[in-house]
C-alpha positions as CSV (number, residue, x, y, z in Angstrom):
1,X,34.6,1.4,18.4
2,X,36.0,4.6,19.1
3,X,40.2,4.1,20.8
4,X,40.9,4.3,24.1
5,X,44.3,5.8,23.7
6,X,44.4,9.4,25.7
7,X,45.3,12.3,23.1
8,X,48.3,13.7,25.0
9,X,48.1,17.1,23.1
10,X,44.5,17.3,24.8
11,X,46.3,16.6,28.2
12,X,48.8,19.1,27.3
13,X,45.9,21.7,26.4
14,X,44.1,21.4,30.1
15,X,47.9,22.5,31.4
16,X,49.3,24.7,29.0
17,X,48.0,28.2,29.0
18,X,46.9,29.3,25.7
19,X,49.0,32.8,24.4
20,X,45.9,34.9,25.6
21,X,46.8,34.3,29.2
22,X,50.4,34.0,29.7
23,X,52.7,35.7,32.7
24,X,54.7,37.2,30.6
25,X,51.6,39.4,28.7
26,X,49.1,41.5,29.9
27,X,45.7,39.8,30.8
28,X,43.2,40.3,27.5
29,X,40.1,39.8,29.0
30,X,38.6,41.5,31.7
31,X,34.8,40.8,32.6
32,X,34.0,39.2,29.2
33,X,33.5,35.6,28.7
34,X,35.9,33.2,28.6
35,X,35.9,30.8,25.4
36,X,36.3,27.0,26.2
37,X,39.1,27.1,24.1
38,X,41.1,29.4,26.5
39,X,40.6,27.4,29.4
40,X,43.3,25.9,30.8
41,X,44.9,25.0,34.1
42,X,44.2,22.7,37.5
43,X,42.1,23.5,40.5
44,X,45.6,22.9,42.9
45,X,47.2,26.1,41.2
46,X,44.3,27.6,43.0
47,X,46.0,26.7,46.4
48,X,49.2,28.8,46.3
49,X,47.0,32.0,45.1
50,X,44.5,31.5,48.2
51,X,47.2,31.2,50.3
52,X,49.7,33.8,49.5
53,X,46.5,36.0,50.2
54,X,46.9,34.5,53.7
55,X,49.9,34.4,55.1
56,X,49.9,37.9,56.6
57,X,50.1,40.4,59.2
58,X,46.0,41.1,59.5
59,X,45.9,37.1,60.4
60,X,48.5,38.1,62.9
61,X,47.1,40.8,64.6
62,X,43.8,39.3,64.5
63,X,44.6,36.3,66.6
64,X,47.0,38.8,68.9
65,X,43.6,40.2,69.1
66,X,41.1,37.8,70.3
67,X,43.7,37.3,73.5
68,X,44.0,41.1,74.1
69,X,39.6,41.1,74.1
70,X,40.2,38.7,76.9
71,X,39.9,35.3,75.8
72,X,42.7,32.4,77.2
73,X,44.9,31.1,74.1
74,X,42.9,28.3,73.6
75,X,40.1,30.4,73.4
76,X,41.6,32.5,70.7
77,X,42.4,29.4,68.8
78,X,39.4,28.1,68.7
79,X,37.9,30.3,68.1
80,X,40.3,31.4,64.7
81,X,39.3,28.0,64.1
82,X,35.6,28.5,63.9
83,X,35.6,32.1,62.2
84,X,37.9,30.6,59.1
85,X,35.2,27.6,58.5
86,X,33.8,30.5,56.6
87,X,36.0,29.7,53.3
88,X,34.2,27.1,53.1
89,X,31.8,29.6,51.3
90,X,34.8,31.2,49.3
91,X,35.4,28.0,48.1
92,X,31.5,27.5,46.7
93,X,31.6,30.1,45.2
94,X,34.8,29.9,43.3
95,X,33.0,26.8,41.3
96,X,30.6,29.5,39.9
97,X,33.5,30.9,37.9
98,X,34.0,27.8,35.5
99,X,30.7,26.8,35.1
100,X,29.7,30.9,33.9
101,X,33.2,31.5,32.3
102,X,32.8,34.6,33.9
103,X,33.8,36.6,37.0
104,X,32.0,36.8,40.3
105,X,31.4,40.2,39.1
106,X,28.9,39.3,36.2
107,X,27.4,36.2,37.3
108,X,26.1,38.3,40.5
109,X,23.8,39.7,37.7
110,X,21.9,36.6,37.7
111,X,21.3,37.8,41.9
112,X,20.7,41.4,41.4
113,X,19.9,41.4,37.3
114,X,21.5,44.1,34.9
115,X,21.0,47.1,36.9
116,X,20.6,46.0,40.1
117,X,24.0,44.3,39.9
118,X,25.6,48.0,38.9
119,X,24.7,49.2,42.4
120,X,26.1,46.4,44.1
121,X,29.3,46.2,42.1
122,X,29.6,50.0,43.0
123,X,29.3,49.2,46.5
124,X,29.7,45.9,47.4
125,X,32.5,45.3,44.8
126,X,34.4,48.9,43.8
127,X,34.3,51.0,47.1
128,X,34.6,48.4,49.6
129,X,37.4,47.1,47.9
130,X,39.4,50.4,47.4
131,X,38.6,50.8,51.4
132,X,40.7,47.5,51.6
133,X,43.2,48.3,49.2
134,X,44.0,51.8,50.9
135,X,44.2,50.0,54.3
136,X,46.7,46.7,53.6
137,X,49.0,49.2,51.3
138,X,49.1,51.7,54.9
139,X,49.9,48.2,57.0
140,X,53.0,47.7,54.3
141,X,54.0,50.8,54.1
142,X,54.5,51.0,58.1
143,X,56.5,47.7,57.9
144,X,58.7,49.2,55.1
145,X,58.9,52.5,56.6
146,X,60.7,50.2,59.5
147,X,63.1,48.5,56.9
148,X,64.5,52.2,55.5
149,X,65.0,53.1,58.7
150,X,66.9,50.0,59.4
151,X,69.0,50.5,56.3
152,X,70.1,54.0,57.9
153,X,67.7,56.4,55.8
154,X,65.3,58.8,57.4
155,X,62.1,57.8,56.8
156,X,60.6,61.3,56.0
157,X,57.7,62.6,54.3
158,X,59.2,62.2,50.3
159,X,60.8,58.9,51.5
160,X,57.6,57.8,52.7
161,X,55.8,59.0,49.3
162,X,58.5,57.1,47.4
163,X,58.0,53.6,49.8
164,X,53.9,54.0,49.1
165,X,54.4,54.5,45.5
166,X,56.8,52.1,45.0
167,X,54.9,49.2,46.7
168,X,51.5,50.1,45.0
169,X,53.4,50.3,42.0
170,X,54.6,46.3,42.7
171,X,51.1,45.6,43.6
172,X,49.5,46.7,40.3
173,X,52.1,45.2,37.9
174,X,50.7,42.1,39.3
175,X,47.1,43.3,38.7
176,X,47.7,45.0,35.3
177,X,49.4,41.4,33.8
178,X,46.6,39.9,35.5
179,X,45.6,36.4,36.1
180,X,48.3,34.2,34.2
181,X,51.5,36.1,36.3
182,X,49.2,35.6,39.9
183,X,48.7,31.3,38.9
184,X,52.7,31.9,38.1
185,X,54.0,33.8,40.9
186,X,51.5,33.2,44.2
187,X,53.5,29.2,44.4
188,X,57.6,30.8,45.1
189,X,55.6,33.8,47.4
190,X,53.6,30.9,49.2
191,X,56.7,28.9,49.7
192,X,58.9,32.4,50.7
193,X,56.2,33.4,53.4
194,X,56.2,30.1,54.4
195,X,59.6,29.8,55.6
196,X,59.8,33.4,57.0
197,X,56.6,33.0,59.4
198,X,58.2,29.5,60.0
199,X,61.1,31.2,61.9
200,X,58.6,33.9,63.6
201,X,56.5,30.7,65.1
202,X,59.6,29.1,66.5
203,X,61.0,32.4,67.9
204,X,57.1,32.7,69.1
205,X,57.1,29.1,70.5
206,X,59.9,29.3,72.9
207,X,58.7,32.4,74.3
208,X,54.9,31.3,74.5
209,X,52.7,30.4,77.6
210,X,51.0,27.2,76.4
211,X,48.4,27.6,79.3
212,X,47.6,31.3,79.4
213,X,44.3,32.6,81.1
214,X,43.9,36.4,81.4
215,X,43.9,37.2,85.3
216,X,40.3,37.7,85.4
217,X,38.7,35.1,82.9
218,X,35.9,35.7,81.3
219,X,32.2,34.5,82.1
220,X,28.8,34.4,80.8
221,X,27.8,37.0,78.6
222,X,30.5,38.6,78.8
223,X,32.4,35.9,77.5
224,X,30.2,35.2,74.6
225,X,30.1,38.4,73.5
226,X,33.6,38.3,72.7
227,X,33.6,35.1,71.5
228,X,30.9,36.3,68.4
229,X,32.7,39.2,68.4
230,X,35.8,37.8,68.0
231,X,34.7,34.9,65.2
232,X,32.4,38.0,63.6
233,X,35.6,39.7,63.1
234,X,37.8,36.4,61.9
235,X,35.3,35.4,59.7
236,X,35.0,39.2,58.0
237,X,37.8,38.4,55.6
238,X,36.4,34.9,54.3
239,X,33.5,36.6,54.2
240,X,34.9,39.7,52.0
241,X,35.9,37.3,49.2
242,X,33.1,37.4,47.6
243,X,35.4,37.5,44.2
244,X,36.4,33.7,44.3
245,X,35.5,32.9,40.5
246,X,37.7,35.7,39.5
247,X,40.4,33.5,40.0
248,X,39.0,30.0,39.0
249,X,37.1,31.7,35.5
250,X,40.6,30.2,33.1
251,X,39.7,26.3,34.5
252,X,37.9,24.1,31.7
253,X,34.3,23.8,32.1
254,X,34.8,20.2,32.8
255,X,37.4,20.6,35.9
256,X,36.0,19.1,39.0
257,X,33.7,21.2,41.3
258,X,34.2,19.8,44.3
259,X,38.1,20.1,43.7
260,X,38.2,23.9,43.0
261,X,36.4,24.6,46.2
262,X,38.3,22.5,48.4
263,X,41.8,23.7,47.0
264,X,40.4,27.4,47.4
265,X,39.1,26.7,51.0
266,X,41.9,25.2,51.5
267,X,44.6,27.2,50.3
268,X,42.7,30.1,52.7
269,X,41.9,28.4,55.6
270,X,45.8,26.4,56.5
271,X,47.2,29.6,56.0
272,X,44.8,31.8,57.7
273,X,45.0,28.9,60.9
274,X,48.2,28.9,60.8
275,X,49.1,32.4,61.3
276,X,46.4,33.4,63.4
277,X,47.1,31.2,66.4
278,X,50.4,32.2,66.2
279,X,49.2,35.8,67.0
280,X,47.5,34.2,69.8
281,X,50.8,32.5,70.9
282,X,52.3,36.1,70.3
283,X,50.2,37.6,72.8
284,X,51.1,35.3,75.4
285,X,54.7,36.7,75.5
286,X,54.1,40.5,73.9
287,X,52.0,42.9,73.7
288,X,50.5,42.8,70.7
289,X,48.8,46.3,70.7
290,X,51.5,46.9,68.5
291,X,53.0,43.5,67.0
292,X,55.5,44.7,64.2
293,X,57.6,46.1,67.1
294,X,56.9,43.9,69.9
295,X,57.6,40.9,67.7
296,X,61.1,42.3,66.7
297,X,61.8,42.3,70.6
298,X,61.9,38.2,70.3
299,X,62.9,37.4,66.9
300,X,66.7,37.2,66.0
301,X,68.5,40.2,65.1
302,X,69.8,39.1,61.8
303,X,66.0,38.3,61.0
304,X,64.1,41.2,62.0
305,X,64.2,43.1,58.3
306,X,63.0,39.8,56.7
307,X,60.4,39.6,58.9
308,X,59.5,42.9,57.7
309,X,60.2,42.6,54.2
310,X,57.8,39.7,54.7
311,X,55.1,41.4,56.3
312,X,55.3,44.2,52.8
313,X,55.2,40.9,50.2
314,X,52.1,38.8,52.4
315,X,50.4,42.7,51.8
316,X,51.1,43.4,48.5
317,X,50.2,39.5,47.3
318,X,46.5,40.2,49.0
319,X,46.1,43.8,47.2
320,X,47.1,42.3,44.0
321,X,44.2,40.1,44.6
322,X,42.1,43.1,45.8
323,X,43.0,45.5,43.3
324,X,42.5,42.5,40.4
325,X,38.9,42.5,41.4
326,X,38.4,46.1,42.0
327,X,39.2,46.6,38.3
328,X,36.9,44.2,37.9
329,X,34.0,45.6,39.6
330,X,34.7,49.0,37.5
331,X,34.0,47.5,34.3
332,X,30.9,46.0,35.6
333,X,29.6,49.0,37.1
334,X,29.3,49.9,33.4
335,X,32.3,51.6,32.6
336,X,34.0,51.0,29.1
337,X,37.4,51.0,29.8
338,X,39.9,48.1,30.1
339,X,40.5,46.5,32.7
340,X,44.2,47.2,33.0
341,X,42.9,50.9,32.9
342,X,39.8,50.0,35.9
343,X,42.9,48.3,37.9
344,X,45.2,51.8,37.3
345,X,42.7,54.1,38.3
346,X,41.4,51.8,41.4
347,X,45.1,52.0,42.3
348,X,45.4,55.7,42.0
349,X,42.3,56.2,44.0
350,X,44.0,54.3,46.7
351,X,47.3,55.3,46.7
352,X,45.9,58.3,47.1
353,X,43.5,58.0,50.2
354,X,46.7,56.2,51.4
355,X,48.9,59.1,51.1
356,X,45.9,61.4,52.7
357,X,45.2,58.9,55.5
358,X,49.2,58.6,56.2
359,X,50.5,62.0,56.0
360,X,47.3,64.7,56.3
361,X,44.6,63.4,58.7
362,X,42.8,60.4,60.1
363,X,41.4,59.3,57.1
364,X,42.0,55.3,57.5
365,X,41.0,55.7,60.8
366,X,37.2,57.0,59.1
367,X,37.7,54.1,56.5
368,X,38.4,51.5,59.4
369,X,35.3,52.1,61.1
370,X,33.3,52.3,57.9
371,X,34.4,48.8,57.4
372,X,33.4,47.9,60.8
373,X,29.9,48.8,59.6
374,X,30.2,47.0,56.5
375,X,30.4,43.5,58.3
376,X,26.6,44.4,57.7
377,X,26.9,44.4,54.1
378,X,29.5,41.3,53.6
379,X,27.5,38.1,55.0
380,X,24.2,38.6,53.5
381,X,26.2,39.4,50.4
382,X,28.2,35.7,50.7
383,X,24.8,34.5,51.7
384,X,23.2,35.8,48.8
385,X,25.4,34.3,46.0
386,X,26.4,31.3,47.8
387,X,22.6,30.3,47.8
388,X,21.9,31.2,44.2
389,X,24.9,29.0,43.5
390,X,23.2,25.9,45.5
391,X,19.8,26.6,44.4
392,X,20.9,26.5,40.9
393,X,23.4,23.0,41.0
394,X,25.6,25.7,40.0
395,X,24.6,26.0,36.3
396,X,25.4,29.1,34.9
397,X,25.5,30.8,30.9
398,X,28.0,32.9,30.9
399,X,27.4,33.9,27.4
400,X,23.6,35.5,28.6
401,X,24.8,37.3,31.5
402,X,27.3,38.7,29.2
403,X,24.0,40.1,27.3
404,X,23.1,43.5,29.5
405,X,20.3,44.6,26.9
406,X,16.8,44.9,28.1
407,X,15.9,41.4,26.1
408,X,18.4,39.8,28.3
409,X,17.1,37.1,30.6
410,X,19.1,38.5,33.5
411,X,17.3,42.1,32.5
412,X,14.6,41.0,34.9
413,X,12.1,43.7,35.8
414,X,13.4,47.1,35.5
415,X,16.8,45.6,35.1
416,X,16.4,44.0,38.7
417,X,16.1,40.9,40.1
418,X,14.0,41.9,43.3
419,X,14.0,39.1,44.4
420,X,17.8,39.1,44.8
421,X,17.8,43.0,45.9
422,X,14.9,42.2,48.8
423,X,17.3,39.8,50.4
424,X,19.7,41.4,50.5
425,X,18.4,44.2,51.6
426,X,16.4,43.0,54.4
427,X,19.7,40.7,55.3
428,X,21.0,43.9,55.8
429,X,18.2,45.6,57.7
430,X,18.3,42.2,60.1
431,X,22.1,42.5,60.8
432,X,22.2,46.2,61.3
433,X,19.6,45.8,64.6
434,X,22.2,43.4,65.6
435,X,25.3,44.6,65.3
436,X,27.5,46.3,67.9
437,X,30.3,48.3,66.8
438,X,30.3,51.4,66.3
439,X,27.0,52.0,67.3
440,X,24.9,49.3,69.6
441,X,21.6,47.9,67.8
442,X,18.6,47.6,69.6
443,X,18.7,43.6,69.4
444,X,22.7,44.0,70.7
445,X,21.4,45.8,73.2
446,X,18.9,44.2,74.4
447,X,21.4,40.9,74.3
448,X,23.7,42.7,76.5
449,X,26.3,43.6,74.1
450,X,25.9,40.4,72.0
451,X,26.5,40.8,68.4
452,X,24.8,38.7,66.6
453,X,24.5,40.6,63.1
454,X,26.9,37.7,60.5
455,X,24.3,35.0,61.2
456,X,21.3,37.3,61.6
457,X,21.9,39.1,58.5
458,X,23.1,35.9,56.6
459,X,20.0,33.3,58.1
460,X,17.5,36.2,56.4
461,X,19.2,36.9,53.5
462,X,19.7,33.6,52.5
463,X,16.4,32.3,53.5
464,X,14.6,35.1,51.8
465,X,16.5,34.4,48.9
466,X,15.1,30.6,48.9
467,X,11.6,31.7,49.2
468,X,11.6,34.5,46.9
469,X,14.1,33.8,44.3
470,X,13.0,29.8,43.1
471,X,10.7,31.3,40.3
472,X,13.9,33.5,39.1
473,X,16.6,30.7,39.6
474,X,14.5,28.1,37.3
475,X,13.8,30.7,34.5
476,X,17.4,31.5,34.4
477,X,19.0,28.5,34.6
478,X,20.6,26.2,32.0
């Protein structure tokens, strides 16, 4: 009969990280698989990462937002509420990543196949999250460009360089070292964003009207137009994580599924609650057209440049996430380069849009509204994979879809998995009728302004993808 005595140097193994994936060195892998023998960790490390992503100033002027479109405070927090129920996708598909050993990045190949999954890494993965990137390093920079001046130095044009480099430069140290430094570093950032939006809620609370209604409330379809707008637009950043099992690939095979998504979801959703209804509560006692400087107008002196210093660390811990993966997608568009070199060059590309958008032109304004178009894309994306991951219990080999020969089971026809690329697609198609941002739809239109695109284009993409992908998920599977 075999002992029942626990190995304690097999405990120690699932804790310890092995010297491939330490903070202190440079990440090894990138998109390749990870051997059982490097797997290490607990799915509760995954909290602190998930929510140093989240405590941040887009959460803030998001749910400053929803007031100024004209909904009452509770309203707002409702619906803040509602729109971040969407983690509960990021978490599902953060389980992927242990299971495959791989990052969200490769096992979408067993969605798109070989090729097919170039194009949407390209699109879906690389560009979309350089737009991001670009944008969240121009929200820092405005806050630091406030904290020079506050130190007594003119914030001109080579000042202003020097703060964008400078913080891009932060942000990709954290990329370049990779995932071992983010597990080590996202727990002290989580608990120092913590405390700082801990004084901003109290300074928020006292000056708050508990029972605010705009002066003339909203009805009918007006008012549920901007409440789908305004749970569309909350629900666009759950939805953009579509990179979940890039940060869950290190966890043994055997750690528990339903733990890693609920301490992703988790970590996201507190966080992203938390500070969002305070940007609600914000509006109720400033304008929160512009909240970095109307928020200074009720905070304490003495804490004004921590607020802002905090605002620049909530931004740089979300890049470092962004730019991790954009490196990510790079390599898997087909490029053979490292990943430290994907994550420099995705870092150059948008520290330089930044610099352009900033100091030349309107730029982020252009990449703004292209993003406000690619709410299209994002939820039959989510959709997509987060079906795949049901219809398959999950079960993944990440050693084939690390095979991109033709003779790969993952090759598919033509290198794509049509059935994957038709739901998507025609998700797409179904969303755009509906949507109503830039441009109105015919089906928005018709609505009266409703937008209804996130659960149009996410309803078709993932039922297509039950009809049309079984065949495909049970030849591929384990």
């Amino acid at each position: 009969m075999a002992s029942t005595i626990p190995d304690p140097g097999a405990a120690r193994a699932e804790v310890t990280p092995p010297a491939t994936d330490r903070p202190g060195r440079i990440e090894a892998h990138g998109i390749d698989h990870i051997p059982d023998t490097e797997r290490h960790g607990h799915p509760r490390e995954l909290f602190s990462v998930w929510a140093a992503a989240n405590v941040n100033y887009l959460s803030l002027v998001i749910g400053g937002a929803l007031v100024l479109m004209g909904l009452s405070l509770w309203q707002a927090v409702a619906v803040t509420v509602v729109g971040n129920l969407f983690w509960i996708l990021t978490g599902l598909l953060a389980t992927s990543g242990p299971a495959a050993g791989a990052p969200s990045e490769v096992i979408t190949r067993a969605l798109y196949g070989v090729i097919g999954n170039r194009v949407n890494n390209a699109i879906g993965g690389w560009l979309v999250s350089v737009c991001y990137f670009a944008l969240n390093l121009a929200a820092a920079a405005t806050a630091a460009f406030a904290l020079v001046e506050k130190a007594g130095i003119t914030a001109n044009t080579p000042v202003k360089v020097a703060v964008i480099v400078a913080i891009a430069a932060l942000t990709l140290a954290i990329s370049v070292y990779g995932h071992a430094l983010i597990i080590k570093l996202y727990l002290p950032i989580t608990l120092a964003l913590a405390g700082a939006f801990t004084v901003v809620a109290l300074s928020v609370f006292r000056h708050a009207d508990f029972s605010y209604t705009p002066a003339e409330p909203l009805t009918g379809v007006g008012l549920w137009a901007v409440i789908i707008a305004g749970t569309t637009m909350v629900a666009s950043g759950p939805l953009s994580y579509t990179t979940s099992a890039d940060f869950s690939r290190y966890l043994p095979r055997t750690a528990s599924p339903k733990a890693i998504a609920g301490w992703t979801a988790l970590g996201a959703f507190v966080p992203s609650i938390v500070v969002g209804s305070l940007g609600a509560f914000a509006a109720t006692a400033v304008d929160m057209t512009d909240p970095q400087n109307a928020l200074q107008e009720i905070l304490p002196g003495w804490f004004v440049p921590v607020f802002l210093l905090a605002l620049v660390l909530g931004t740089i811990s979300i890049n470092a996430l962004t730019a991790y993966s954009a490196g990510l997608a790079l390599q898997a568009v087909g490029l053979r380069i490292r990943r430290t070199v994907s994550v420099l060059f995705d870092g150059t590309v948008a520290v330089a849009a930044t610099l352009y958008g900033l100091l030349v032109s309107n730029f982020l304004d252009t990449v703004s509204n292209a993003l406000q178009v690619i709410v299209v894309l994002i939820g039959p994306l989510m959709a997509v994979y987060a079906t795949d991951v049901v219809l398959r219990r999950n079960r993944y080999d990440g050693r084939t879809l690390a095979d991109e020969t033709p003779g790969s089971p993952f090759w598919f026809t033509g290198g794509v998995n049509w059935a994957g690329a038709l739901s998507l697609i025609l998700g797409v198609a179904s969303a755009a009728l509906c949507v109503n941002t830039l441009y109105t739809g015919p089906v928005a239109s018709a609505l009266g302004g409703i937008d209804l695109s996130m659960p149009v284009g996410m309803i078709v993409a993932s039922g297509l993808y039950v009809l049309l992908g079984r065949r495909a998920v049970a030849a591929t599977s384990l």
